[in-house]
N, CA, C and O atoms as a GROMACS GRO file, in nm:
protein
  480
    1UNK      N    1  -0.293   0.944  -1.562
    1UNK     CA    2  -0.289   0.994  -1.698
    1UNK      C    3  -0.198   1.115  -1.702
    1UNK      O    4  -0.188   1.190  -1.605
    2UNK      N    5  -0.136   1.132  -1.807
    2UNK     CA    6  -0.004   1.272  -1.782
    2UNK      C    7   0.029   1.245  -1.955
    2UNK      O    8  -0.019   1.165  -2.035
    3UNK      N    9   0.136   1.353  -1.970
    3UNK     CA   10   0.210   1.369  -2.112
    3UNK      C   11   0.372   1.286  -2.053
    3UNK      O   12   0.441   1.276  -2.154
    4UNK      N   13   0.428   1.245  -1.965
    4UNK     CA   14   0.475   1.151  -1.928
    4UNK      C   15   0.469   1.024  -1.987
    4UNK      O   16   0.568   0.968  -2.035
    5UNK      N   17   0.304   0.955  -1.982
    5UNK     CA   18   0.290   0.846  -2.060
    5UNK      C   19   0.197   0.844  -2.164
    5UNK      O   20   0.111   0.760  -2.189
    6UNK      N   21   0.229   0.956  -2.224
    6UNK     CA   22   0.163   1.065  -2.316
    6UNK      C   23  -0.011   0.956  -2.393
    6UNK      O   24  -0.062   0.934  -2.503
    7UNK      N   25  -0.034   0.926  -2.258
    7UNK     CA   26  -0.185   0.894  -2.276
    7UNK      C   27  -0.292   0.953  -2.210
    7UNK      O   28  -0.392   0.902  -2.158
    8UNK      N   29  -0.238   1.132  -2.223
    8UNK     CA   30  -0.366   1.227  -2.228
    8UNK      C   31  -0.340   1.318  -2.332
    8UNK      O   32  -0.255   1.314  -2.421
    9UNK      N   33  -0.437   1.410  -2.305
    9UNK     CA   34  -0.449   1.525  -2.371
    9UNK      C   35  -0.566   1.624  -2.382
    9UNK      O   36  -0.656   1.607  -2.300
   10UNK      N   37  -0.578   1.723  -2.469
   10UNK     CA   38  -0.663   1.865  -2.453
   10UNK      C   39  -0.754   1.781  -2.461
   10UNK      O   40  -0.720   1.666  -2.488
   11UNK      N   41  -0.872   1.806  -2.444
   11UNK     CA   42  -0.994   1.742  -2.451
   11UNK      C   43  -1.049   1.681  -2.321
   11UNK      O   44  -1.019   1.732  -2.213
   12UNK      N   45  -1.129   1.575  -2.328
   12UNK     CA   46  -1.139   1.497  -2.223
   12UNK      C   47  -1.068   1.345  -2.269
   12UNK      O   48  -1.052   1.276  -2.370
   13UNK      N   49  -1.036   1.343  -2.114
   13UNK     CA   50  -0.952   1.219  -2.020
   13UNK      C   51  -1.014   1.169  -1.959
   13UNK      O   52  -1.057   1.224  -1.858
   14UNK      N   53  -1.057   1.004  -1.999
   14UNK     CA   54  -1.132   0.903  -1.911
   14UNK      C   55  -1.044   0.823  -1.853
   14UNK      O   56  -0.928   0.818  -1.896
   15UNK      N   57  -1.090   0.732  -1.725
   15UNK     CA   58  -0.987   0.690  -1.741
   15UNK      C   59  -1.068   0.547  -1.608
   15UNK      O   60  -1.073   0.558  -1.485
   16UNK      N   61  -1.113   0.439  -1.686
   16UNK     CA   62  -1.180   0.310  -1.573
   16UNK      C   63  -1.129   0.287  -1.539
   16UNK      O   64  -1.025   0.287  -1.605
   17UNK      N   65  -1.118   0.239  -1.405
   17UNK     CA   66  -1.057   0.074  -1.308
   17UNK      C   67  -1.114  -0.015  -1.296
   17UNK      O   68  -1.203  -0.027  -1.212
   18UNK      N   69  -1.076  -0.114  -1.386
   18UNK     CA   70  -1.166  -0.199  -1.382
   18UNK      C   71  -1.118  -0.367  -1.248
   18UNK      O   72  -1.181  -0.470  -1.226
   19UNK      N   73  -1.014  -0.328  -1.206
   19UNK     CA   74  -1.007  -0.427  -1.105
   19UNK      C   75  -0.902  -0.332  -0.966
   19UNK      O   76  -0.844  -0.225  -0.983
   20UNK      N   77  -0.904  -0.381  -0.889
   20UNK     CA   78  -0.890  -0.324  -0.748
   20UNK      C   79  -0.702  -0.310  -0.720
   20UNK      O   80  -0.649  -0.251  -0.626
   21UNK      N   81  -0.626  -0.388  -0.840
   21UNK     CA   82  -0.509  -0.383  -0.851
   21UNK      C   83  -0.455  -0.234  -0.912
   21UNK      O   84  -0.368  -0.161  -0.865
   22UNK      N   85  -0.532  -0.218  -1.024
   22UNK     CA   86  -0.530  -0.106  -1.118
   22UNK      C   87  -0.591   0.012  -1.057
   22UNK      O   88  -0.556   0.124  -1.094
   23UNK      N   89  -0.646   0.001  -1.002
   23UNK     CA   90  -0.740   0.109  -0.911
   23UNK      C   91  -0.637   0.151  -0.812
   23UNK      O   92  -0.646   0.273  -0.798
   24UNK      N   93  -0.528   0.092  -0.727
   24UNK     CA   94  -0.463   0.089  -0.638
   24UNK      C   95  -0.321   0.164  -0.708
   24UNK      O   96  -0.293   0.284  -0.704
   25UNK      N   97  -0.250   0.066  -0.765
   25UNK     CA   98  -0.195   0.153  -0.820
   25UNK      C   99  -0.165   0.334  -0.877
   25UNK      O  100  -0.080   0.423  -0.867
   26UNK      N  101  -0.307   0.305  -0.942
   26UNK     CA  102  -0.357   0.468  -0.991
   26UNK      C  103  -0.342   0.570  -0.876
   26UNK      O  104  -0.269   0.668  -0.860
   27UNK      N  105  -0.438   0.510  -0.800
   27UNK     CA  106  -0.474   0.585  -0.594
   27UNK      C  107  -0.288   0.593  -0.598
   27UNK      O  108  -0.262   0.709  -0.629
   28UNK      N  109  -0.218   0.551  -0.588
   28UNK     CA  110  -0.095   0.554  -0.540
   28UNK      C  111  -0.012   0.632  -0.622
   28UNK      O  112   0.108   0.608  -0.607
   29UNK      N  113  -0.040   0.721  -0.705
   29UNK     CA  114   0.032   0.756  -0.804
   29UNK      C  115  -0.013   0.915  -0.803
   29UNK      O  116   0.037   1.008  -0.867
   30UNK      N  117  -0.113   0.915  -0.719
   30UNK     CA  118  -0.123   1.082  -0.670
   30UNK      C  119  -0.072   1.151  -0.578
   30UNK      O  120  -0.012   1.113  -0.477
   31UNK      N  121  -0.108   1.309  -0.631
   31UNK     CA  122   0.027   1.400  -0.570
   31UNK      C  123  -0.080   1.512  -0.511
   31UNK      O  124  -0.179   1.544  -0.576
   32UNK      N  125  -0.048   1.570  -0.377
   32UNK     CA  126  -0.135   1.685  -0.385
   32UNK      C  127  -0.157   1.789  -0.493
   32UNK      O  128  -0.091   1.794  -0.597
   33UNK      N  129  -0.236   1.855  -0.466
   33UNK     CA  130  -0.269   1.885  -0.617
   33UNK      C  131  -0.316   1.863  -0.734
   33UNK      O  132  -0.348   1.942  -0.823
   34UNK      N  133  -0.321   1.681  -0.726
   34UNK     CA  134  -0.449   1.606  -0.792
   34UNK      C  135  -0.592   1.613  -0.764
   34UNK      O  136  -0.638   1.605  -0.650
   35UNK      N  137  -0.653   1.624  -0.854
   35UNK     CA  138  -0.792   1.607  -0.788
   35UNK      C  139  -0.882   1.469  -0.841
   35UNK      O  140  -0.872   1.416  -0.952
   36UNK      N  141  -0.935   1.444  -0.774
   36UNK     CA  142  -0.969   1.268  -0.859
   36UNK      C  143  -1.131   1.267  -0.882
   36UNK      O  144  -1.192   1.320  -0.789
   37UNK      N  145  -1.200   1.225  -0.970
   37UNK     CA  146  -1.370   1.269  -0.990
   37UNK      C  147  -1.384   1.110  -1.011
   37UNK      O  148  -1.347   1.023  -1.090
   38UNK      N  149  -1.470   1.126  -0.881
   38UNK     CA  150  -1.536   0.925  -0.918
   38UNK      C  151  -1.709   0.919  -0.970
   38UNK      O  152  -1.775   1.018  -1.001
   39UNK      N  153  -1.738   0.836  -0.970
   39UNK     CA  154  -1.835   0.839  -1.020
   39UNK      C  155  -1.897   0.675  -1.044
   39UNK      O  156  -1.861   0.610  -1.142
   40UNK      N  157  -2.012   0.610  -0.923
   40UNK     CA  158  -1.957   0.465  -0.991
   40UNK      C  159  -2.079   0.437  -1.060
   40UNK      O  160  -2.167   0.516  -1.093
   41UNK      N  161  -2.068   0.274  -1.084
   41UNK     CA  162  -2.149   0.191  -1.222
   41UNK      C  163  -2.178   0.111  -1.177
   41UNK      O  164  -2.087   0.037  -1.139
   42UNK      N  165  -2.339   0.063  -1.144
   42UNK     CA  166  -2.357  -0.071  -1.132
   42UNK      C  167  -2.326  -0.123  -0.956
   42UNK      O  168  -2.400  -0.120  -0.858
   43UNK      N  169  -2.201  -0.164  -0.970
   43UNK     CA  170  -2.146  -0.193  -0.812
   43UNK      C  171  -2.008  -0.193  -0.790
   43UNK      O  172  -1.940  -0.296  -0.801
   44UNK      N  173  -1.963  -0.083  -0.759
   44UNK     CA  174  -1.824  -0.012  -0.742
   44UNK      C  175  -1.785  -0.127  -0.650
   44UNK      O  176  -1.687  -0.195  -0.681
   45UNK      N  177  -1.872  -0.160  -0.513
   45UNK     CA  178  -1.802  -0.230  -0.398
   45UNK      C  179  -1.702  -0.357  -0.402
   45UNK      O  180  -1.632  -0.397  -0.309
   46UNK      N  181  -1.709  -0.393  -0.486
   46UNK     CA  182  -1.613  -0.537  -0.534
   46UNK      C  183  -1.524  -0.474  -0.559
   46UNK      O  184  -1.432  -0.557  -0.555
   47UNK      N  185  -1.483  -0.386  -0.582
   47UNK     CA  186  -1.355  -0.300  -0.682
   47UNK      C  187  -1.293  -0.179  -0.519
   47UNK      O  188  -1.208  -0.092  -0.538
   48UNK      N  189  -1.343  -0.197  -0.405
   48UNK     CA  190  -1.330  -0.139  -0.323
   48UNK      C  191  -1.258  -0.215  -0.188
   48UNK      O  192  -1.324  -0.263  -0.095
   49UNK      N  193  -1.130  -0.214  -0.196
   49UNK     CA  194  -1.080  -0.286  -0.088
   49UNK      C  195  -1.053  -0.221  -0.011
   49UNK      O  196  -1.048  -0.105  -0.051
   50UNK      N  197  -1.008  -0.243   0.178
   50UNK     CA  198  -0.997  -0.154   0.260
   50UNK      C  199  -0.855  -0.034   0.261
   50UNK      O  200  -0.831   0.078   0.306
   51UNK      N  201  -0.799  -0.120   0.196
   51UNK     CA  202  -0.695   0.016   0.155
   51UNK      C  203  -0.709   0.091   0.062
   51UNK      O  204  -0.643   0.194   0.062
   52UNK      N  205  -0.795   0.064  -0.043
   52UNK     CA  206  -0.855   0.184  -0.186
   52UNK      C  207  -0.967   0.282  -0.070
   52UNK      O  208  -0.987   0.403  -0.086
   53UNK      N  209  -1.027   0.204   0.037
   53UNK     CA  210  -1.149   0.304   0.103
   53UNK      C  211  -1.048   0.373   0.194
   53UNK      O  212  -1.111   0.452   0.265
   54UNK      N  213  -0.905   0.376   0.225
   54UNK     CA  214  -0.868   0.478   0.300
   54UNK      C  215  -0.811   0.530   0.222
   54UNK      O  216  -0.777   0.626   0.291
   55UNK      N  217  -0.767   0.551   0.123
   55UNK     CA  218  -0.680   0.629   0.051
   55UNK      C  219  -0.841   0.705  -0.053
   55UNK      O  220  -0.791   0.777  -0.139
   56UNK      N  221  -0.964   0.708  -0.063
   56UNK     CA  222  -1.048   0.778  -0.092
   56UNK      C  223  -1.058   0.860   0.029
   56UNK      O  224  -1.027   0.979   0.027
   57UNK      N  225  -1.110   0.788   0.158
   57UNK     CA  226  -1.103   0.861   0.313
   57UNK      C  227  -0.956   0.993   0.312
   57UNK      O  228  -0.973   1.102   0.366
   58UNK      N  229  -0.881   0.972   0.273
   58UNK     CA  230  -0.747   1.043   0.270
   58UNK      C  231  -0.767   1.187   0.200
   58UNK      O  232  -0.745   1.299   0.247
   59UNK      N  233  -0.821   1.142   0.056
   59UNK     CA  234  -0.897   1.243  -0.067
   59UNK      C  235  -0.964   1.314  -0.048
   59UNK      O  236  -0.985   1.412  -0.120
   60UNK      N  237  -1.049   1.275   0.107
   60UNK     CA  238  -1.156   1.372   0.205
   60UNK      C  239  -1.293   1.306   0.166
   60UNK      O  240  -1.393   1.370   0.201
   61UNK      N  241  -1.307   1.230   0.122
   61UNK     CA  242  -1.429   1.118   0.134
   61UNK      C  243  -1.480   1.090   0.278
   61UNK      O  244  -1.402   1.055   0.366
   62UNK      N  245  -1.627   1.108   0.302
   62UNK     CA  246  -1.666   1.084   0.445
   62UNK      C  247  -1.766   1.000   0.439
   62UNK      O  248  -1.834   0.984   0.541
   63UNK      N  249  -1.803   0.914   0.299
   63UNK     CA  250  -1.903   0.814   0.285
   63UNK      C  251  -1.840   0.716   0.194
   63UNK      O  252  -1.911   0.667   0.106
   64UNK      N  253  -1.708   0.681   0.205
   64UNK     CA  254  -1.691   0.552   0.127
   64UNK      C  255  -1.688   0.440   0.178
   64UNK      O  256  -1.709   0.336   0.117
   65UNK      N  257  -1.653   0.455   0.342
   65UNK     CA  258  -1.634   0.342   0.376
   65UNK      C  259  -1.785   0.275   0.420
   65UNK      O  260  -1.793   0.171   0.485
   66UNK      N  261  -1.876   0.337   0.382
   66UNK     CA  262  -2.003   0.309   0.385
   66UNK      C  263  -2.113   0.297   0.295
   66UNK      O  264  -2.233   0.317   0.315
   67UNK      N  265  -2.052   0.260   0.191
   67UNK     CA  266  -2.066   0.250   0.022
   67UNK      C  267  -2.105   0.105   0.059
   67UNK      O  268  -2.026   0.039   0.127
   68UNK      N  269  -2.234   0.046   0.014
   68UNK     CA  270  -2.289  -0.107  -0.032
   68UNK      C  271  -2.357  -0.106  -0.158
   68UNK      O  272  -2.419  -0.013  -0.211
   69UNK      N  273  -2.334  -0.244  -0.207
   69UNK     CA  274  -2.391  -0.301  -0.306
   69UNK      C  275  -2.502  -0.244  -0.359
   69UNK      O  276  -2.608  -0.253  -0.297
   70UNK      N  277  -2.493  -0.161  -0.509
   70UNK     CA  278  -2.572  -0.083  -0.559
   70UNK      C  279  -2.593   0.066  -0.554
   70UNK      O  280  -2.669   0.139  -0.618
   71UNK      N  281  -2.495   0.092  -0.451
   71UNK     CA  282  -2.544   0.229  -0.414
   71UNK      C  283  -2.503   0.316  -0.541
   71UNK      O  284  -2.425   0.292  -0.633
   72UNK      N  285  -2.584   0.430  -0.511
   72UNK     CA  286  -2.438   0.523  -0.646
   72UNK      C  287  -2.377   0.623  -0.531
   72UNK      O  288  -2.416   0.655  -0.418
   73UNK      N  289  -2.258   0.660  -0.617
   73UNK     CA  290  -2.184   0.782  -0.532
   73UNK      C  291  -2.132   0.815  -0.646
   73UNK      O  292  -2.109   0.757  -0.752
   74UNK      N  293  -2.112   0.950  -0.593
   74UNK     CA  294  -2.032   1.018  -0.667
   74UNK      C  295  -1.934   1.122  -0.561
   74UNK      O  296  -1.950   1.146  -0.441
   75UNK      N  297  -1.834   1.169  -0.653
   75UNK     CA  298  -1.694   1.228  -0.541
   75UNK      C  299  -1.596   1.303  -0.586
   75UNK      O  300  -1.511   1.241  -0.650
   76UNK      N  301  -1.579   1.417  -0.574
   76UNK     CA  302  -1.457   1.505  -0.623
   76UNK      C  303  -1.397   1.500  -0.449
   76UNK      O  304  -1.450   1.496  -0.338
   77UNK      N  305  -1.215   1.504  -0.521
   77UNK     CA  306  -1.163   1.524  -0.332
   77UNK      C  307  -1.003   1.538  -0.424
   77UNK      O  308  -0.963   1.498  -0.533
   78UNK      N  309  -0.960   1.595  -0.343
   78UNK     CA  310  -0.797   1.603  -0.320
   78UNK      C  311  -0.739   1.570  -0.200
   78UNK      O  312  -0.807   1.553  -0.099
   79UNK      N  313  -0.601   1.557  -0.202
   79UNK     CA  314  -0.547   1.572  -0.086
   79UNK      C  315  -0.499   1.743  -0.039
   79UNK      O  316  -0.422   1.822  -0.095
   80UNK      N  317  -0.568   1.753   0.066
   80UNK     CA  318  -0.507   1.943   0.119
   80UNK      C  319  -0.631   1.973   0.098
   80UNK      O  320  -0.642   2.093   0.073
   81UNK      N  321  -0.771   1.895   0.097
   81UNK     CA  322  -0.858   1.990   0.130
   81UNK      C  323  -0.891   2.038   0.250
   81UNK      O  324  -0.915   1.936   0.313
   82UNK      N  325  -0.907   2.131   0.325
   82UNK     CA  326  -0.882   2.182   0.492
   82UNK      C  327  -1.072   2.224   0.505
   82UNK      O  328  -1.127   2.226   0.615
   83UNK      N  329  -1.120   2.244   0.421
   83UNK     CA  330  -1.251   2.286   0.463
   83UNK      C  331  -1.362   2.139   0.467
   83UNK      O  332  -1.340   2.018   0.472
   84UNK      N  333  -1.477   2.216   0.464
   84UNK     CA  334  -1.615   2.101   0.468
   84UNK      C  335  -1.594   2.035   0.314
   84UNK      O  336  -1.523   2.091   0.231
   85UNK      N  337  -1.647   1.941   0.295
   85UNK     CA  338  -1.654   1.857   0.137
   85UNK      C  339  -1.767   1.829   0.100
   85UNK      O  340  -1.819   1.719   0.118
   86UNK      N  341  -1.841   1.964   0.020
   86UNK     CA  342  -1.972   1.881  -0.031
   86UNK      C  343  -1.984   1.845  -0.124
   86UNK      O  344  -2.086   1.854  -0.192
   87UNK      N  345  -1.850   1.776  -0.163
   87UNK     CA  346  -1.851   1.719  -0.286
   87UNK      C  347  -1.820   1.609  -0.319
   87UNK      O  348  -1.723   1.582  -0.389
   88UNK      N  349  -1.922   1.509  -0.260
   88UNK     CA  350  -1.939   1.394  -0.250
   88UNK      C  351  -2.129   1.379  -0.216
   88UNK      O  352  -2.197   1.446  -0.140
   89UNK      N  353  -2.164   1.281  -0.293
   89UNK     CA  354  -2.327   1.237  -0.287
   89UNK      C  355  -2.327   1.082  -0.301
   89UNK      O  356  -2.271   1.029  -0.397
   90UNK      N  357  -2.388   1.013  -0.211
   90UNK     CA  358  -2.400   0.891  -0.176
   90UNK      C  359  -2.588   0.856  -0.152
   90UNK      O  360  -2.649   0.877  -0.048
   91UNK      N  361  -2.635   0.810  -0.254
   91UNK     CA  362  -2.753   0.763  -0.268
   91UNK      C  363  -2.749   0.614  -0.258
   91UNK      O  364  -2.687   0.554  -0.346
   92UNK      N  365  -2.822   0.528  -0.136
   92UNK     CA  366  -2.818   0.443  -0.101
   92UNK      C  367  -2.918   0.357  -0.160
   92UNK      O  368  -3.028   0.407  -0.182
   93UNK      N  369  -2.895   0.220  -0.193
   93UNK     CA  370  -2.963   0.137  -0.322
   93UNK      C  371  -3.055   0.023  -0.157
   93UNK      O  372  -3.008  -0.055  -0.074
   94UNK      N  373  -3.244   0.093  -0.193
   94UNK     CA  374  -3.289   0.046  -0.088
   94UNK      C  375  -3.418   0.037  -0.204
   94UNK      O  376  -3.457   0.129  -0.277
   95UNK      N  377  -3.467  -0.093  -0.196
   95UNK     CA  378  -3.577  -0.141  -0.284
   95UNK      C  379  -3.717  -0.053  -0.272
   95UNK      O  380  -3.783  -0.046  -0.376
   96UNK      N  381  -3.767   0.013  -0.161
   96UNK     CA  382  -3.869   0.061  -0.104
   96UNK      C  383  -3.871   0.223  -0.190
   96UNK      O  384  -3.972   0.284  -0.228
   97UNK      N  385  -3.750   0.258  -0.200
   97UNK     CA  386  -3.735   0.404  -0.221
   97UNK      C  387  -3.630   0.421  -0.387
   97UNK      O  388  -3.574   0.529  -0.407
   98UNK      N  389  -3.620   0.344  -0.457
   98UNK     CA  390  -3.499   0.339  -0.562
   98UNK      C  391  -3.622   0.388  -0.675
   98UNK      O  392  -3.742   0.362  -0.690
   99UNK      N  393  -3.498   0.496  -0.758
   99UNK     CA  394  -3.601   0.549  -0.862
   99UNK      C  395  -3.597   0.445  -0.964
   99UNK      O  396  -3.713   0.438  -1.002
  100UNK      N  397  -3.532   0.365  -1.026
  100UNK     CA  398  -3.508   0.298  -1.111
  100UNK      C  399  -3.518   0.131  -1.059
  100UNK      O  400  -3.408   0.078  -1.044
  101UNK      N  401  -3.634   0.049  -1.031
  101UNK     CA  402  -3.699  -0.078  -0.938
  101UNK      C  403  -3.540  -0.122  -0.866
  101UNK      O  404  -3.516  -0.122  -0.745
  102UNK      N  405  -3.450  -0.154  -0.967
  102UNK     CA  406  -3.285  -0.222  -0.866
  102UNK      C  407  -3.239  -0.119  -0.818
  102UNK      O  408  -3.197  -0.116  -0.703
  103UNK      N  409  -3.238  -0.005  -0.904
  103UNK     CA  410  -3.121   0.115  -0.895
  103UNK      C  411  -3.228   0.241  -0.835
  103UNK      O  412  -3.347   0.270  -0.846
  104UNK      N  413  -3.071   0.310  -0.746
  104UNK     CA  414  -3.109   0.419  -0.685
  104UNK      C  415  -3.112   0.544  -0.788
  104UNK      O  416  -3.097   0.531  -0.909
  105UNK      N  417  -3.125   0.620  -0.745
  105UNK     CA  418  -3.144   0.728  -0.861
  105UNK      C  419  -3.012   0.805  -0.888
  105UNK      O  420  -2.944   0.799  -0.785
  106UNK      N  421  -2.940   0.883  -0.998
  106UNK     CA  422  -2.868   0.964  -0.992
  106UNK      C  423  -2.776   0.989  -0.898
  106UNK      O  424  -2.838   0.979  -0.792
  107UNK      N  425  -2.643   1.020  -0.870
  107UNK     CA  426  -2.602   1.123  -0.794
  107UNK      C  427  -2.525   1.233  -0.817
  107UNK      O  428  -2.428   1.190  -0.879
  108UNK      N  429  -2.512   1.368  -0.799
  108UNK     CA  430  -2.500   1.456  -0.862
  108UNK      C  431  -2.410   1.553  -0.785
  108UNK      O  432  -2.461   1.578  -0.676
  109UNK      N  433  -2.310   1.607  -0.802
  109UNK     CA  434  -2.259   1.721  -0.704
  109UNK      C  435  -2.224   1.804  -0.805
  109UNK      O  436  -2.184   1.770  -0.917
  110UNK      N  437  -2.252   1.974  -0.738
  110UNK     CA  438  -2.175   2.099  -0.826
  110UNK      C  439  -2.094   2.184  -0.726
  110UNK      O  440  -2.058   2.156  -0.612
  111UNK      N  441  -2.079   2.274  -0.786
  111UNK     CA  442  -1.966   2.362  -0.709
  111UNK      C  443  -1.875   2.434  -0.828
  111UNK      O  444  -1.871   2.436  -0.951
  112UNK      N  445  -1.795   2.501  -0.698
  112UNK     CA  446  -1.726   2.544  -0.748
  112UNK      C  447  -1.555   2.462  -0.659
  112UNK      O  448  -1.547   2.506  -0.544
  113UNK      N  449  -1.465   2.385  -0.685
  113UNK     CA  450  -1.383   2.316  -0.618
  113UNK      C  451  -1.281   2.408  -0.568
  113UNK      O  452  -1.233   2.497  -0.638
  114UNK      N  453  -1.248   2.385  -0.444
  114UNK     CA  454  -1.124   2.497  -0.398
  114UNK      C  455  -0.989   2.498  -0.462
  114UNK      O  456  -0.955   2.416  -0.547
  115UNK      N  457  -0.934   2.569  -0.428
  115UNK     CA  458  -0.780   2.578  -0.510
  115UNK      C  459  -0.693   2.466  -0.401
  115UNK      O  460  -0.765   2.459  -0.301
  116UNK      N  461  -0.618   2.412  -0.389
  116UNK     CA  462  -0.520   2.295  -0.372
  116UNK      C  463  -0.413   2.327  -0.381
  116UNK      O  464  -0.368   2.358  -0.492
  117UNK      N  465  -0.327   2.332  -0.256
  117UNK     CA  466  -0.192   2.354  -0.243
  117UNK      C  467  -0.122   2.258  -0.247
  117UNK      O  468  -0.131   2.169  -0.163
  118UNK      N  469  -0.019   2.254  -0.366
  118UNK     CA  470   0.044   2.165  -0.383
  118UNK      C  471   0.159   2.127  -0.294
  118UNK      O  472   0.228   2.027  -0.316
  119UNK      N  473   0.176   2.206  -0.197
  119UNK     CA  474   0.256   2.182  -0.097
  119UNK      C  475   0.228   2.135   0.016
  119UNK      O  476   0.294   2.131   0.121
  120UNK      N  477   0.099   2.089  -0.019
  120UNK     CA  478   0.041   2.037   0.164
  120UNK      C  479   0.044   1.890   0.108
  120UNK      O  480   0.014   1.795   0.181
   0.00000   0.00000   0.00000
């Protein structure tokens, strides 16, 4: 999303993938200095191929490639982050323990996000 293809602006910017082509693309179209906020629905994992899970892994993701069916996650990451990342939450979709009978409960991260050098 950018004033480039002037389909953003002040406010809020959504922006789905709804198939693993479009998702890829997007992933490929970042620059350090981006920061990317995921957040999934339902079942992200179909929409997750092994090159979208390294280029999240890249973003500083340390639980995507361990993302199954149902889980929720959620994920702020850039590229040039050099420290720890606790900004990522991965609640695992397990029938015994799910707040919602299919679904796991919530996942939630805060903070404050580091600054990002656009030169790394």
């Amino acid at each position: 999303m950018g004033g480039i293809r002037n389909n953003a602006g002040e406010g809020l910017n959504i922006v789905i993938a709804n198939d693993p082509q479009e998702l890829l693309a997007y992933l490929k179209t970042l620059k350090p200095g981006n920061i990317v906020l995921v957040a999934s629905y339902i079942d992200p994992t179909t929409k997750l191929t092994d090159e979208i899970r390294d280029i999240f892994s890249a973003l500083g993701s340390t639980m995507v490639k361990s993302l199954k069916p149902r889980d929720s996650w959620v994920f702020a990451g850039a590229y040039g982050i050099k420290e720890a990342r606790p900004f990522e939450k991965l609640i695992q979709n397990d029938m015994r323990n799910n707040a919602y009978e299919d679904w796991p409960e919530m996942g939630e991260v805060i903070g404050c996000f580091p600054r990002i050098s656009e030169n790394e």
